[in-house]
N, C-alpha and C positions, 0 to 999 in steps of 0.2 A: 469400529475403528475409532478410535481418541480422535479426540480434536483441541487444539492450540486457540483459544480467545484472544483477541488484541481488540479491546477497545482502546480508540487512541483517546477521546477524554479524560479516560482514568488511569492510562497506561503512559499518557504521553504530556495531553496540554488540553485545556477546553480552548484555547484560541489559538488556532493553529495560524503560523505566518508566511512566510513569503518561503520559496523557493530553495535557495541558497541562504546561508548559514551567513556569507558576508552582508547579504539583505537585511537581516532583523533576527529578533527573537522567535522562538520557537519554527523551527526550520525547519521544511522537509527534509532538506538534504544530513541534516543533524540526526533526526529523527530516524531514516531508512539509515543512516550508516553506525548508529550508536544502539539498536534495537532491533529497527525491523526484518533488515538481512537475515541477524543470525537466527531472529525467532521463524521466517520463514524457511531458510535454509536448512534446521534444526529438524523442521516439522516436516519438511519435505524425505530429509536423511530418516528419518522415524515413522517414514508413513501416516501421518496423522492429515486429516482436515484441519483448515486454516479458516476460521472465521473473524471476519475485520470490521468490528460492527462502528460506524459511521458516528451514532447517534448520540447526543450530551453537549457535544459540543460549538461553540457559537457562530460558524459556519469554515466552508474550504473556499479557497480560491482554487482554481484550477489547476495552477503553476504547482502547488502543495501536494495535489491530488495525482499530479503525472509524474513530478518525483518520487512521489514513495512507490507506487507502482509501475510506472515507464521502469524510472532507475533501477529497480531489480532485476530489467530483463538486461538493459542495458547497461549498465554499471556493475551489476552483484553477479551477472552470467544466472543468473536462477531460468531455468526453463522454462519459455510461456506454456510448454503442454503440462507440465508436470505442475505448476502454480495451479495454473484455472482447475483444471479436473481436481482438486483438495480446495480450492478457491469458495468463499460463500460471503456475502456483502450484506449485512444489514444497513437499511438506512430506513427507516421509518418514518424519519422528519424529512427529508431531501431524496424523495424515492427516484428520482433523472439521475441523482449522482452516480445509481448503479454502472444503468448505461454508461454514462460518460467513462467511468473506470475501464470498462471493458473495450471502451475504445483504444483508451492511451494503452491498455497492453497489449491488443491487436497491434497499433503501430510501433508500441517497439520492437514485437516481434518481429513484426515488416521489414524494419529498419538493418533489423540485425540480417535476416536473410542478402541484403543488396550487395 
């Protein structure tokens, strides 16, 4: 099976910012709606693994980290079964962030079921 790389470092920004796009520079919300949707959406439409490798860049805030991935399940309609199962997380430098990732997309999925 192909697989889809998204380093955000090199794909996106080594200093990822806040949240919202009205917040500051380098946004998630900029980032998942000008990128990351359609490269996940793409990859999902084509059967491919989606690897999101974390590492290069000068760290996340958490708010950063649940919009690009909360927002997909909740904003972009992307499926949390169909994400996770093509889904693979490098992080090297910051290996907790995995976990944490897979929580905010457990809870959006949550969210969305209610």
């Amino acid at each position: 099976m192909d697989r889809v790389v998204v380093k955000i470092a090199k794909d996106y920004t080594r200093t990822p910012g806040p949240r919202y796009a009205k917040e500051g520079a380098n946004s998630a919300e900029v980032f998942r709606e000008t990128k990351f949707a359609k490269i996940v959406k793409d990859a999902i439409a084509s059967n491919q693994d989606i690897v999101v490798d974390l590492d290069g860049a000068v760290g996340y805030g958490t708010s950063f980290l649940e919009e690009i991935f909360g927002g997909l399940i909740r904003q972009d309609n992307v499926s949390y079964d169909e994400f996770v199962k093509r889904l693979t997380i490098v992080s090297k430098e910051e290996p907790y962030l995995i976990q944490d990732i897979q929580s905010y997309l457990k809870q959006a999925a949550e969210c969305g079921k209610k």
